[in-house]
N, C-alpha and C positions, 0 to 999 in steps of 0.2 A: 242462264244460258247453258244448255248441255253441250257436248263435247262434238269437235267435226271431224269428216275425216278426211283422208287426203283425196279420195274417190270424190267426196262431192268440193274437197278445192279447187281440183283440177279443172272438176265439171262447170263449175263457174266462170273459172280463169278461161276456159275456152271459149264462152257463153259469150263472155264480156268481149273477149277478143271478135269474134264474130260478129255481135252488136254491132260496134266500132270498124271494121275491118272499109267499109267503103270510105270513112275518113279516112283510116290508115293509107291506103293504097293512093288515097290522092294527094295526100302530103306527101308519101314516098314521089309519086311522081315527081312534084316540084320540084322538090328534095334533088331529084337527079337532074333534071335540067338547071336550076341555079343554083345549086350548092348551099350548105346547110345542117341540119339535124333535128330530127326527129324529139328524140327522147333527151332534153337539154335541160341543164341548172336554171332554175330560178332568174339568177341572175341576165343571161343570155337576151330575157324578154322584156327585164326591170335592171339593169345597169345604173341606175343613177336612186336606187330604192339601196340603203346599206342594211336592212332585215334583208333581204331578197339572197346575201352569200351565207348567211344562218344554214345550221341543221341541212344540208343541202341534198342528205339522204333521206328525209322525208319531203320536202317541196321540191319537184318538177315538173317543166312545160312537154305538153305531147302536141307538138305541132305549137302554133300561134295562139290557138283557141280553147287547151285543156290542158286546166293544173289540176294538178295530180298530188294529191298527200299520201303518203304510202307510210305503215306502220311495220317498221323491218326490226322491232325490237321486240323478243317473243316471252319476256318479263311486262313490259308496259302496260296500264290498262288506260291510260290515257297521252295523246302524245298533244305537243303544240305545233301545230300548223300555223305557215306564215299565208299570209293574204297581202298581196299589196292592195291599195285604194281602189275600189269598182266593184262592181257589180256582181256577183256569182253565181250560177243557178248550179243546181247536183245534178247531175246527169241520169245517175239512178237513185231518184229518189225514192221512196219507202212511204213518205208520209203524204197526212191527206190535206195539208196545209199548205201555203204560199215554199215553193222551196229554193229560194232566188231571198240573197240576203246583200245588202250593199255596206260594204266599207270604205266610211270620207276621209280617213286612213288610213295609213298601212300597219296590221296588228299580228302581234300573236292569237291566232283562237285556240283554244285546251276543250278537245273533241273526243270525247270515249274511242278507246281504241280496242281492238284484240289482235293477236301475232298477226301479220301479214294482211292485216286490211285496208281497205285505202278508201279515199274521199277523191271521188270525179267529178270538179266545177269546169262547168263552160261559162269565158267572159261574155261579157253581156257583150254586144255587135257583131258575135262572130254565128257561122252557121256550123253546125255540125252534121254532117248527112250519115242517116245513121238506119239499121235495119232490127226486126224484130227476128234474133234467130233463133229464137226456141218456138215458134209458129214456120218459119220454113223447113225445121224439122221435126214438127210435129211433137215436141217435148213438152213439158211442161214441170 
């Protein structure tokens, strides 16, 4: 794997924010009429899961519907991700394969990592509305 730069993390991190942003905006919504949080521990969505207060800077929920493994250690080439029981699909996934893997309990997974990369599953039942924005900007 050759070396990145910050030019194209930025590039991404925007990408990915835009992708996502019509979720975002509508969770904020909610957010503001019934009170709440967005960007929340693990625990918040799985309170009766005791993995779930684990490593709680790399597992968090973004809204109800996407957990989020974030790799915030820039030594690490592997981190452990917690999953409580259910369903997962990758949000972006890469491969040409089935990419939705189900857990009948709740585990540690040990998932290749590099500095600052992360793992985006949406549970299984929820919807995520979501847009393609390197096509409304003509990027690729």
């Amino acid at each position: 794997m050759g070396s990145v730069t910050y030019m194209e993390i930025i590039r991404y991190a925007m990408f990915t924010k835009l992708h996502l942003i019509r979720y975002m905006y509508t969770q904020m919504s909610m957010i503001q009429q019934d009170g709440g949080a967005f960007y929340r521990p693990l625990f918040f969505d799985f309170p009766n899961d005791d993995g779930a207060y684990e490593n709680q800077e790399y597992n968090v929920m973004l809204g109800p519907s996407l957990k989020l493994g974030i790799q915030s250690n820039s030594f690490a080439t592997t981190t452990d991700f917690y999953y409580p029981a259910g369903r997962y699909c990758s949000v972006f996934c890469k491969k040409e394969i089935d990419c939705c893997v189900t857990y009948d309990i709740s585990q540690q997974v040990n998932l290749p990592s590099r500095a600052f990369d992360f793992y985006l599953d949406m549970l299984a039942g929820h919807i995520v509305p979501m847009q393609n924005a390197t096509a409304i900007n003509n990027i690729e």
